[in-house]
N, C-alpha and C positions, 0 to 999 in steps of 0.2 A: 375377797375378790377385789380385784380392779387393779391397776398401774403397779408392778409391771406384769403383774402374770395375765392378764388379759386387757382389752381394747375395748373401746365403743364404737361404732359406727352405724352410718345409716346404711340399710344392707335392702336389698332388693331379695324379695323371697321366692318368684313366680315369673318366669317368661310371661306369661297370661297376662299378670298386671307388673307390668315391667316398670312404668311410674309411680308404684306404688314403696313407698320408702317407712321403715321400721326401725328405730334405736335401737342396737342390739349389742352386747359384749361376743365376742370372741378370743380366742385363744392366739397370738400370734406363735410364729416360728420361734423355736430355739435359739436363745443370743447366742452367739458365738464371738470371738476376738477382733472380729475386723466390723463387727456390726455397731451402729446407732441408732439408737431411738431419738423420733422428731416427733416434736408437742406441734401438731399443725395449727398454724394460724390461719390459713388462705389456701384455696386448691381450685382451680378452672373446672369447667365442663366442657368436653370433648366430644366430639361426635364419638372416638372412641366405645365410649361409655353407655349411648344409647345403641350401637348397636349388639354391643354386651349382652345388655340386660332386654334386649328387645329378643335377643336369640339370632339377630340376623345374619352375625359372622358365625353360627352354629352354638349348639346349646353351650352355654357357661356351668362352671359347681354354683350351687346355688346352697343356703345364699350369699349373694356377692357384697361386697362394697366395694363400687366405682371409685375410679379417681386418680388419674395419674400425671395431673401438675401442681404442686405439693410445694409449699412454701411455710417454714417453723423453724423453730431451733432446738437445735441439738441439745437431751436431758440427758445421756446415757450415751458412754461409748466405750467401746472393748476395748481391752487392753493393750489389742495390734494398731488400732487407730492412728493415725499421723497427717490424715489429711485435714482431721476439723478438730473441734473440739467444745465440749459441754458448754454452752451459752452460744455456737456463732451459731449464725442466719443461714441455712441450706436449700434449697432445691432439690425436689426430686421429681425425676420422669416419670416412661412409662417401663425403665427397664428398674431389675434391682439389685439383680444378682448374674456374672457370668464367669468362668473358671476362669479368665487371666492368665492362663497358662498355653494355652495351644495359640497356633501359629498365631489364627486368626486374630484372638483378642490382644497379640505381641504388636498386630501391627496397626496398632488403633483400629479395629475393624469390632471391636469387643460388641458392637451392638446388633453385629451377626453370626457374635457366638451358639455353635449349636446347641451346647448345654445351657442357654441363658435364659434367666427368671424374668416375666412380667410382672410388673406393679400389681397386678391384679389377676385372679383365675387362675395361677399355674402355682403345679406342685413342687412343694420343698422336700428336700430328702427326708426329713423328718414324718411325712405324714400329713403337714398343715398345710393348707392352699393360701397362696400370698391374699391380702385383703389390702384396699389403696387407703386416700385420701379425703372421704368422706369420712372424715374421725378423727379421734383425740390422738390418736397416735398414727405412728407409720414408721419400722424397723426394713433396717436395708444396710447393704453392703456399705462402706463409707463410699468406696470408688463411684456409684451412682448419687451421694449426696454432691450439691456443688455449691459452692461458695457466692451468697449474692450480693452485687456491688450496693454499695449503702444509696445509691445513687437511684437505683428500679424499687419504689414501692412494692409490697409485697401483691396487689391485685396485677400489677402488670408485668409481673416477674412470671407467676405463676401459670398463664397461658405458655410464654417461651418454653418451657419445662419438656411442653409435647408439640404444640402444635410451632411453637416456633425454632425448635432445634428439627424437626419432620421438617421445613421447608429451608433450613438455610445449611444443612448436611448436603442436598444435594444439587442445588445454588453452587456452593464453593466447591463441590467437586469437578463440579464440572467448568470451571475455568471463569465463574460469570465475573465481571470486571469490566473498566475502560474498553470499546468501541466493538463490546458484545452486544445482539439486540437480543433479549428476551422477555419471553410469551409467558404470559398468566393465565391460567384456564380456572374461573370460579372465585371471584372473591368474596369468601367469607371466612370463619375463622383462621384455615388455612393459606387462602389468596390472598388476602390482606397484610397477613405474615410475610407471604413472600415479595410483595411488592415492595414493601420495606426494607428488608436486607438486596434483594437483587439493585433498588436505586442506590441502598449506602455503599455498596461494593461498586457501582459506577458503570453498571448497565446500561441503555436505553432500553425503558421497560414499557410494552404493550400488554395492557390487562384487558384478557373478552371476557364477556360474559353475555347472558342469556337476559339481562338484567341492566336496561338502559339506564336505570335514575342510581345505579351506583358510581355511574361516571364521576362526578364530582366527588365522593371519597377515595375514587379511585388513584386518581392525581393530587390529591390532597396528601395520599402516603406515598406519591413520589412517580408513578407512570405518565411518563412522555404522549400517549397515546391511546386510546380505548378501542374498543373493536366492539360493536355489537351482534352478536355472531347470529341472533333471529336473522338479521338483515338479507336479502337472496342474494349471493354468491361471494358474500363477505370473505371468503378466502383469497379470492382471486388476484387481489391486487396486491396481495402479499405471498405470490409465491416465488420459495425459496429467500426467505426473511429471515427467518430465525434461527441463532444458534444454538439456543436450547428452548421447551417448550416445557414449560414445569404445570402438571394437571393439578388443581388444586378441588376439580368438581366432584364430588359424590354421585353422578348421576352420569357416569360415561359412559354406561348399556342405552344411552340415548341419541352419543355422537354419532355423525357421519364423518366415522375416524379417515377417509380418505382426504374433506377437505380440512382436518389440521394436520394432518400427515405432508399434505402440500405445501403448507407455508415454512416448511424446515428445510435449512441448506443443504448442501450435499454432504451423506453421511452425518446427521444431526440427530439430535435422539425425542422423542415425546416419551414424558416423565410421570409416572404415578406416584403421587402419595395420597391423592384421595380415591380411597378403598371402599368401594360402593358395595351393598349385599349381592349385585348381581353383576354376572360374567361382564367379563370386557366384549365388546359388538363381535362379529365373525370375522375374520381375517383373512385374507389370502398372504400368499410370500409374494404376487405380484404387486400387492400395496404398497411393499416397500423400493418395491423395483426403480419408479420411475425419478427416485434424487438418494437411494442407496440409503434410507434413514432407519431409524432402528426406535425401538419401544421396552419401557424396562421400568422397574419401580423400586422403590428404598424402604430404610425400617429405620423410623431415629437418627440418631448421629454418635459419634465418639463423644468421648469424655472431652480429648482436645477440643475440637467443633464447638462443644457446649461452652466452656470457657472463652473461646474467641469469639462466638458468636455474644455472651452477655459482656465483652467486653465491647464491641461493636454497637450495641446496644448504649452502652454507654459512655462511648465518646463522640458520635453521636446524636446522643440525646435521642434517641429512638422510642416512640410510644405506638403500642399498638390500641388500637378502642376496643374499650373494654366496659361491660355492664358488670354493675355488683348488685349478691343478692347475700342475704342474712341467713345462714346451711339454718335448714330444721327441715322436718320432715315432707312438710308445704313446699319450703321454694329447691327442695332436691327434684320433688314432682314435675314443678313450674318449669322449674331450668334444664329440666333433661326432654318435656315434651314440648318447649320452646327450639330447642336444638335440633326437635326430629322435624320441627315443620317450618323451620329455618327463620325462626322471627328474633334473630339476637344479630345486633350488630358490633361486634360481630365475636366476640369470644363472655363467657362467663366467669366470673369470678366469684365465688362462695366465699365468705367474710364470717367474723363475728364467732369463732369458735369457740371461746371463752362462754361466751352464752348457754352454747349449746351444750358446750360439756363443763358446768363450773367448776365440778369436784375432781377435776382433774390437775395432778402435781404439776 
């Protein structure tokens, strides 16, 4: 047994004890010609992840292994390969796999292909259910590995993979740039992210939160302006402000989505990428009435995005804060129920894999 017919990872075996973390071999999917196998060095922890293995986005196959921002190199590659090759430094998200072939994925849109594979939890034609980046390995399409500039260490590479290609997909789609103003809702692993790409792209960038003393980090990664939205009628003096309003909080079955619905211009949109376990608050179609605004949310980004976005990254010179912790069993524990009760500022990085797996080629 072991490399290549089967994996190690730390694998979650129980919704019930969802921080509870096991070394375990697995079987991965069938290689095929366009696939690579990556020796992981480095992988973040995502809110993704706990809410995974917590069951909160609905039950997972069990058991899992989390983990979908994935930094190694490349030991094994198929025959079709052309985009990497055996020794370079790659990336990988939260996606792995998508046909390439219908409209959607023709038009860079591949990361809302509807046949397309997640890093983790979804099934291969074959039978095998993907498993991530808590491990000695991780097999994937080339098309979702990507190339990282020698310039991003591998711990602050590997948060970009999800949480910072999730917030800067929908940043440049939507026009952010010179003498745009845009809104930050939540900084933490993902608001923090976006505060950074929307100031490098040349926003005037307003970060709220719920959460006075991150003021000072918050302009630190480039916001003009802070909001603290406990404050009473903290919307009011911004309405019709903003061109885009990017959500970044986990906790938006809490807002009083009318007053950030107010501070958007006419026909401006309020943006979800943080995916809370519970519904969005109740809605009328008259909320949107009164500046014509609109509400809507994304998944990832294209493979292009991802290449501009670590290019951006690193010209630059772009750093996101990042905590490292040593992957074993313990700090898989640590780091996923430190994520659930938000005391990481503000993304994780898991290191040290050689450790954990020595006997691995």
């Amino acid at each position: 047994m072991g490399y290549p017919d089967t994996f190690e990872g730390f694998q979650v075996n129980s919704h019930d004890n969802w921080s509870t973390f096991k070394k375990q071999e697995y079987k991965p999917k069938t290689f095929d010609d366009n696939d690579i196998d990556v020796k992981i060095d480095a992988c973040g922890i995502c809110g993704s992840d706990v809410h995974t293995i917590t069951g909160g986005w609905g039950g997972a196959p069990l058991p899992i292994t989390v983990g979908h921002e994935v930094i190694g190199k490349v030991v094994k590659a198929g025959s079709k390969v052309s985009t990497c090759k055996v020794g370079d430094r790659v990336g990988v998200g939260a996606q792995v796999w998508a046909c390439l072939k219908c409209n959607i994925c023709k038009s860079d849109n591949e990361n809302y292909c509807p046949h397309q594979i997640d890093t983790y939890g979804a099934d291969y034609p074959d039978g095998t259910i993907s498993q991530g980046g808590f491990a000695s390995h991780i097999r994937v399409h080339e098309y979702f590995a990507f190339p990282i500039p020698e310039s991003i260490p591998d711990t602050l590479a590997a948060p970009m993979m999800c949480a910072g290609i999730t917030t800067y997909s929908p940043l440049k789609r939507a026009g952010t740039g010179p003498g745009k103003k845009v809104a930050i809702v939540g900084i933490g692993g993902l608001g923090h992210f976006a505060i950074l790409w929307a100031a490098a792209l040349g926003a005037e960038v307003y970060a709220l939160s719920h959460t006075a003393d991150k003021e000072e980090d918050a302009k630190a990664l480039g916001a003009k302006h802070f909001i603290n939205t406990t404050e009473k009628d903290w919307a009011k003096p911004y309405a019709f402000t903003f061109d885009f309003i990017l959500n970044c909080a986990d906790a938006t079955q809490k807002f009083n989505m009318s007053d950030y619905l107010s501070t958007l211009k006419v026909n401006c949109k309020f943006h979800n990428v943080g995916l809370p376990d519970e519904p969005l608050p109740e809605l009328k179609a008259q909320d949107f009435a009164p500046n014509g605004c609109y509400i809507g949310a994304s998944h990832l980004g294209s493979r292009p995005e991802m290449l501009e976005m670590l290019k951006l990254a690193t010209d630059k010179q772009l750093k996101p804060i990042i905590q490292t912790l040593p992957i074993s069993e313990q700090t898989c524990k640590e780091g996923v129920e430190k994520v659930h009760t938000n005391e990481v500022r503000y993304r994780f990085t898991l290191t040290d894999f050689d450790k954990a797996f020595p006997d691995r080629p």
